[in-house]
DRENTORKOL-3810 file (N, C-alpha, C; in nm, 4 decimals):
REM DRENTORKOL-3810
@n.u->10.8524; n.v->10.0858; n.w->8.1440; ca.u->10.8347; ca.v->10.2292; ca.w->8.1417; c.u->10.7211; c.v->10.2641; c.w->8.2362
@n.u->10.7609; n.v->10.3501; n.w->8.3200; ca.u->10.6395; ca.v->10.4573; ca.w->8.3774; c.u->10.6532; c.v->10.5870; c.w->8.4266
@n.u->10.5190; n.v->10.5753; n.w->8.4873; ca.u->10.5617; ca.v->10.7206; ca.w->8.5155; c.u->10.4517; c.v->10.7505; c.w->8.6269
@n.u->10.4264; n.v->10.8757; n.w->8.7375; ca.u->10.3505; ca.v->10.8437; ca.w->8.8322; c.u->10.3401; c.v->11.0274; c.w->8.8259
@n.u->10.2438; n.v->11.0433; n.w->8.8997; ca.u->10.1683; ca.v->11.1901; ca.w->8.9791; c.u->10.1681; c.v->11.1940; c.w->9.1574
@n.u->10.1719; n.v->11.2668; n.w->9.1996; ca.u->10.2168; ca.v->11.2746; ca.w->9.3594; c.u->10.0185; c.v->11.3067; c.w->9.3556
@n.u->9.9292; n.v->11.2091; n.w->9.4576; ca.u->9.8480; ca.v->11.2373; ca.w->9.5292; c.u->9.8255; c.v->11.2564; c.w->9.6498
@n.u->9.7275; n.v->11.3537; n.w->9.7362; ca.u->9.7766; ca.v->11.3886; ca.w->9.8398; c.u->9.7244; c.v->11.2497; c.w->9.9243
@n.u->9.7498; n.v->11.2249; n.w->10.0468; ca.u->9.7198; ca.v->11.0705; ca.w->10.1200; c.u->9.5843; c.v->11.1204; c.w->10.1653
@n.u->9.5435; n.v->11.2052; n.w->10.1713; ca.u->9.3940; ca.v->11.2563; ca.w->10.2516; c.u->9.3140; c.v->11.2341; c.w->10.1387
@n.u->9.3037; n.v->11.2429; n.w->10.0013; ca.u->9.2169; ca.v->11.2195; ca.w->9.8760; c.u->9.1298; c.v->11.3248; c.w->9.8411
@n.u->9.1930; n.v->11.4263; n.w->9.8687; ca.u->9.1332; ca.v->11.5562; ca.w->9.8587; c.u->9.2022; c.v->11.5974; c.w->9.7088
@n.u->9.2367; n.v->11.5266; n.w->9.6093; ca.u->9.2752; ca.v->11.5903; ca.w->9.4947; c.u->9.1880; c.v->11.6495; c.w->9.4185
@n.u->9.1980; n.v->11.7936; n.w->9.3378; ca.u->9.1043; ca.v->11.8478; ca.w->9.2866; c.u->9.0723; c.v->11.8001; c.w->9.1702
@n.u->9.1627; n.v->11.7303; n.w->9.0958; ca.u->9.1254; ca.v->11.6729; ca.w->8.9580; c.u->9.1520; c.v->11.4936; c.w->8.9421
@n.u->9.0435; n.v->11.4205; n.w->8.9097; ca.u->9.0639; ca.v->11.2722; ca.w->8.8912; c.u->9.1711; c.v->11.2223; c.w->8.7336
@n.u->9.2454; n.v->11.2133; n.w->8.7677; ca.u->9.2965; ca.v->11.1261; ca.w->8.6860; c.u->9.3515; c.v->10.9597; c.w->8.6093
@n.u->9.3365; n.v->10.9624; n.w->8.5203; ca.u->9.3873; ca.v->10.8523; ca.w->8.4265; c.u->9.4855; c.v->10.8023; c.w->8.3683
@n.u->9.5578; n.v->10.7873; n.w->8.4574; ca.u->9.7378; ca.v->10.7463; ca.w->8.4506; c.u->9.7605; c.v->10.6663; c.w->8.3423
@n.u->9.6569; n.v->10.5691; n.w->8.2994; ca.u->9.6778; ca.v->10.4597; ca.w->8.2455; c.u->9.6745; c.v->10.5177; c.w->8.0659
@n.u->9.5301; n.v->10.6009; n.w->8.0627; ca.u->9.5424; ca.v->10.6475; ca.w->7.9803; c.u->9.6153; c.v->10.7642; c.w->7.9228
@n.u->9.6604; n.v->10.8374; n.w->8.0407; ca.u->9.7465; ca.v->10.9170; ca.w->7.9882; c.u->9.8635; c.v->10.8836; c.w->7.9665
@n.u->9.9380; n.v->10.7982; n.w->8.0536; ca.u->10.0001; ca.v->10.7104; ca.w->7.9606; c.u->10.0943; c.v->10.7227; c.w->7.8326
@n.u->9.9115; n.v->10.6111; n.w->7.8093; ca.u->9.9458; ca.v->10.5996; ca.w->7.6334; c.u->9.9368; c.v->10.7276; c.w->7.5308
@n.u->9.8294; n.v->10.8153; n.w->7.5765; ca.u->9.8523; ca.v->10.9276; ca.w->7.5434; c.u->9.9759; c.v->10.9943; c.w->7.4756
@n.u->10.0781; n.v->10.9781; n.w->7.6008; ca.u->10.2140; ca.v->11.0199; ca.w->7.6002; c.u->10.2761; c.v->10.9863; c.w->7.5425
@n.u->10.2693; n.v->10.8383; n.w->7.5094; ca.u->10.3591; ca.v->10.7446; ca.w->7.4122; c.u->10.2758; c.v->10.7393; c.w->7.2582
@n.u->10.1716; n.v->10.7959; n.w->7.2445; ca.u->10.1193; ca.v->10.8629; ca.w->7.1021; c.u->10.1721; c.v->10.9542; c.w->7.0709
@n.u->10.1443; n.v->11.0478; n.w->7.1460; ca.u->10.1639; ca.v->11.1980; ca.w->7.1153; c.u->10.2737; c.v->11.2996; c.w->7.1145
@n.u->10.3464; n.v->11.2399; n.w->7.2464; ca.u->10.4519; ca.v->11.3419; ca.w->7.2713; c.u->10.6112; c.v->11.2861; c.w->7.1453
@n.u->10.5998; n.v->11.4046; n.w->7.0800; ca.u->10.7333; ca.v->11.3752; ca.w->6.9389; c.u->10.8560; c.v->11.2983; c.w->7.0052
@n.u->10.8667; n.v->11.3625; n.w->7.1180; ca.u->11.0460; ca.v->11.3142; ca.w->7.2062; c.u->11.0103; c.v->11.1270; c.w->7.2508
@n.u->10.9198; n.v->11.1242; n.w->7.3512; ca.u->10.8535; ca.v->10.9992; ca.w->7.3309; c.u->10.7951; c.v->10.8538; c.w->7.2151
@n.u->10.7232; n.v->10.9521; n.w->7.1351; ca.u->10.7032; ca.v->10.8796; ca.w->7.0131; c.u->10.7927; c.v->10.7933; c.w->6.9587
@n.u->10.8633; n.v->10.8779; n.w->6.8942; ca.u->10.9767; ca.v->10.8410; ca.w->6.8187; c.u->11.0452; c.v->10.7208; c.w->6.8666
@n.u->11.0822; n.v->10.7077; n.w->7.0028; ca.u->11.1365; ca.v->10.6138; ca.w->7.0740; c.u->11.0487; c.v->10.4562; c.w->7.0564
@n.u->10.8964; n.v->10.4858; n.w->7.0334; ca.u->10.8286; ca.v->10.3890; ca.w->7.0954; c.u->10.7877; c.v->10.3692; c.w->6.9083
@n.u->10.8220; n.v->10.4458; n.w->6.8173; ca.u->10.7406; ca.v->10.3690; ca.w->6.7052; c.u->10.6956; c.v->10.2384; c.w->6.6853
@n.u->10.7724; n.v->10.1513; n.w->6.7373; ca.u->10.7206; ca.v->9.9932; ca.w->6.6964; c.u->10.7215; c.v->9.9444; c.w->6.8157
@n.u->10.6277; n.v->9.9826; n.w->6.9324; ca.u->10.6223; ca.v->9.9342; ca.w->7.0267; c.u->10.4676; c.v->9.8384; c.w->6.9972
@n.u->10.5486; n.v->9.7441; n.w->7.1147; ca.u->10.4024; ca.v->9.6492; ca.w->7.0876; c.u->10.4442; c.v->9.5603; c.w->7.2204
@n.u->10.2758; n.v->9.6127; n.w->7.3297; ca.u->10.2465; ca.v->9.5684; ca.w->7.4493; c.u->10.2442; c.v->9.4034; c.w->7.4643
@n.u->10.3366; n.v->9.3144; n.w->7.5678; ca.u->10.3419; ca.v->9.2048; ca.w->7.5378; c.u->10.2142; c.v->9.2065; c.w->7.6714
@n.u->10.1723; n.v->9.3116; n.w->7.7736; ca.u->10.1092; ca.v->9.3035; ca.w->7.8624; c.u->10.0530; c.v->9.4084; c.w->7.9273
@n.u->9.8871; n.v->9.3902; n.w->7.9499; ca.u->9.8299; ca.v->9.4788; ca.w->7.9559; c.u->9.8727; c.v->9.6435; c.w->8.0690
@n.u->9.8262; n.v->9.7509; n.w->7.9915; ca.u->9.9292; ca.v->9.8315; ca.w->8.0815; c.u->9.8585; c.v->9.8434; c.w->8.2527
@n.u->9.9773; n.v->9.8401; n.w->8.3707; ca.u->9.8950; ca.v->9.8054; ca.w->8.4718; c.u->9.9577; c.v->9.9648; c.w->8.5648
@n.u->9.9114; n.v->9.9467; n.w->8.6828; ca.u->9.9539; ca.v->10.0647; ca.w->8.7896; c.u->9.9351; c.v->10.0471; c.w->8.8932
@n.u->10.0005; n.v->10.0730; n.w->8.9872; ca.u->10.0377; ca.v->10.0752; ca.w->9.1420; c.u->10.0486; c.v->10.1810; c.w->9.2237
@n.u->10.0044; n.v->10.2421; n.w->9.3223; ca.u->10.0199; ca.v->10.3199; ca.w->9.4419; c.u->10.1323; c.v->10.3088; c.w->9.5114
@n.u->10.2518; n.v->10.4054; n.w->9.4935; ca.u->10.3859; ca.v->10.3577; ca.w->9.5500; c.u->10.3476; c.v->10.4882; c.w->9.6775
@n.u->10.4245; n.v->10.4862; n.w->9.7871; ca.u->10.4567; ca.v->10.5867; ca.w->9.8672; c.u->10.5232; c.v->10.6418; c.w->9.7919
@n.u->10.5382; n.v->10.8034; n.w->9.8442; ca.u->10.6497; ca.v->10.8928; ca.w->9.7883; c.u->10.6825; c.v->10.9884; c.w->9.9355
@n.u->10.8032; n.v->10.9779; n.w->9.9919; ca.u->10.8542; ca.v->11.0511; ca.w->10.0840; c.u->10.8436; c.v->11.1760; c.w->10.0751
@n.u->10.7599; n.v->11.2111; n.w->10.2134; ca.u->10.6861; ca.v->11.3587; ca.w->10.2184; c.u->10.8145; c.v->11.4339; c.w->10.3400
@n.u->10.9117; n.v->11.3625; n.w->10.3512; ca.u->10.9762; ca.v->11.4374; ca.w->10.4873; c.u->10.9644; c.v->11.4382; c.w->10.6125
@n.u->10.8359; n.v->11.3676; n.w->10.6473; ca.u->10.7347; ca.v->11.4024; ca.w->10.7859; c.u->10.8120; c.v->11.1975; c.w->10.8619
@n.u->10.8659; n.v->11.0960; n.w->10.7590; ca.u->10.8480; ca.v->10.9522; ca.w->10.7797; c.u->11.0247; c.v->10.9721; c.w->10.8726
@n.u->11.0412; n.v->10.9209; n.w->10.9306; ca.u->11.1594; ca.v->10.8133; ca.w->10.9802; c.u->11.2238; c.v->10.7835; c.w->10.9376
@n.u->11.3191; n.v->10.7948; n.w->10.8689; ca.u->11.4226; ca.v->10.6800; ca.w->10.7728; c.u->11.5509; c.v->10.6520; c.w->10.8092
@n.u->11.5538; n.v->10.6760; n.w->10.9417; ca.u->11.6726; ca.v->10.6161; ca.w->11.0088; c.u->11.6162; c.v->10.6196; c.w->11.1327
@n.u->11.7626; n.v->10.5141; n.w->11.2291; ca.u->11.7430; ca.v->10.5416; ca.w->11.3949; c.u->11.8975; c.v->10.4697; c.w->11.3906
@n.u->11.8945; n.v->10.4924; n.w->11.5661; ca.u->12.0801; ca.v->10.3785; ca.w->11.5731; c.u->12.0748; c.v->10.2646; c.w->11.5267
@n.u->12.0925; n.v->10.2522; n.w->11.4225; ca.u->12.1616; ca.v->10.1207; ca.w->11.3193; c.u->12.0745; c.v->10.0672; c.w->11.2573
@n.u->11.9719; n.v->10.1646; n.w->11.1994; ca.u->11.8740; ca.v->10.1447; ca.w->11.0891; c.u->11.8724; c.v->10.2454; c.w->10.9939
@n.u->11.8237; n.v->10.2051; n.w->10.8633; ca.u->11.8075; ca.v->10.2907; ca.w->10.7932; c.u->11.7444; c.v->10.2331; c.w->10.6748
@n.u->11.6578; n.v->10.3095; n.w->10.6477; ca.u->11.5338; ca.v->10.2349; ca.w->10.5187; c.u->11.6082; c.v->10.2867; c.w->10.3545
@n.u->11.6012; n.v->10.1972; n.w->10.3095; ca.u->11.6461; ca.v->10.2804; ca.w->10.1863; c.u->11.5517; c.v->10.2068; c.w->10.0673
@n.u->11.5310; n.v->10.3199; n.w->9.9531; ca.u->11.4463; ca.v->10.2709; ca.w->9.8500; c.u->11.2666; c.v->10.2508; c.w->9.8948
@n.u->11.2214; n.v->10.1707; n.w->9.8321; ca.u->11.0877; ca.v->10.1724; ca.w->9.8555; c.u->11.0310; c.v->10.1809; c.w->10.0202
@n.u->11.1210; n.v->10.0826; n.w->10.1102; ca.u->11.1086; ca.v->10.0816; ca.w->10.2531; c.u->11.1203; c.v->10.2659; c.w->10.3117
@n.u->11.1412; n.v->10.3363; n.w->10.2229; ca.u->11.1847; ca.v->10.4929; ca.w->10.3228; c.u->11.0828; c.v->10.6033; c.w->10.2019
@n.u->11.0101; n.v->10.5054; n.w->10.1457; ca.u->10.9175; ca.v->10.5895; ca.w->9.9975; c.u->10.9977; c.v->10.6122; c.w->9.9566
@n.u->11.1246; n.v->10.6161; n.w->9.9140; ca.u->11.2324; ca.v->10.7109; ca.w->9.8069; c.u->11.2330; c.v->10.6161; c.w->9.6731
@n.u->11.1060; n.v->10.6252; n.w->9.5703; ca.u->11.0738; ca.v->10.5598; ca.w->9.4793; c.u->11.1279; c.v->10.6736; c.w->9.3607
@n.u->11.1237; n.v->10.6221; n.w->9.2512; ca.u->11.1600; ca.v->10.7107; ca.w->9.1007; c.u->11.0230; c.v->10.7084; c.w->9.0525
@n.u->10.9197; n.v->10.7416; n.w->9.0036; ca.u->10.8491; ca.v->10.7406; ca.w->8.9169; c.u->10.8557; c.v->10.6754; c.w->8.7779
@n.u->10.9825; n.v->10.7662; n.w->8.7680; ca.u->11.0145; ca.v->10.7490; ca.w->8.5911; c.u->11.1193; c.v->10.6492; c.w->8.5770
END
């Protein structure tokens, strides 16, 4: 399970956040979530990664190329 926030690449975001903890947060709190996770139990600590996310501005093709998935940022979050 995850889940991610779009930051801008310059690091000019106005508010710092805590993915990790919000998170779990989410999987406390939110009823639709909860419920799902009642007897959850972490076999490993929760971790996080910096994926690209395709802004429109990248390349993702040429004659007889074409990036697909993480290679073109076209990641899922969730």
């Amino acid at each position: 399970m995850g889940f991610g926030l779009q930051f801008k690449s310059d690091g000019t975001n106005k508010k710092e956040v805590n993915l990790r903890e919000t998170l779990l947060k989410i999987i406390e709190e939110e009823p639709l979530i909860r419920n799902g996770f009642k007897n959850i139990r972490f076999l490993y600590e929760v971790r996080g990664f910096g994926l690209p996310m395709f802004d429109g501005k990248r390349q993702v093709s040429a004659e007889r190329v074409l990036l697909v998935d993480d290679a073109a940022s076209l990641i899922d979050p969730f």
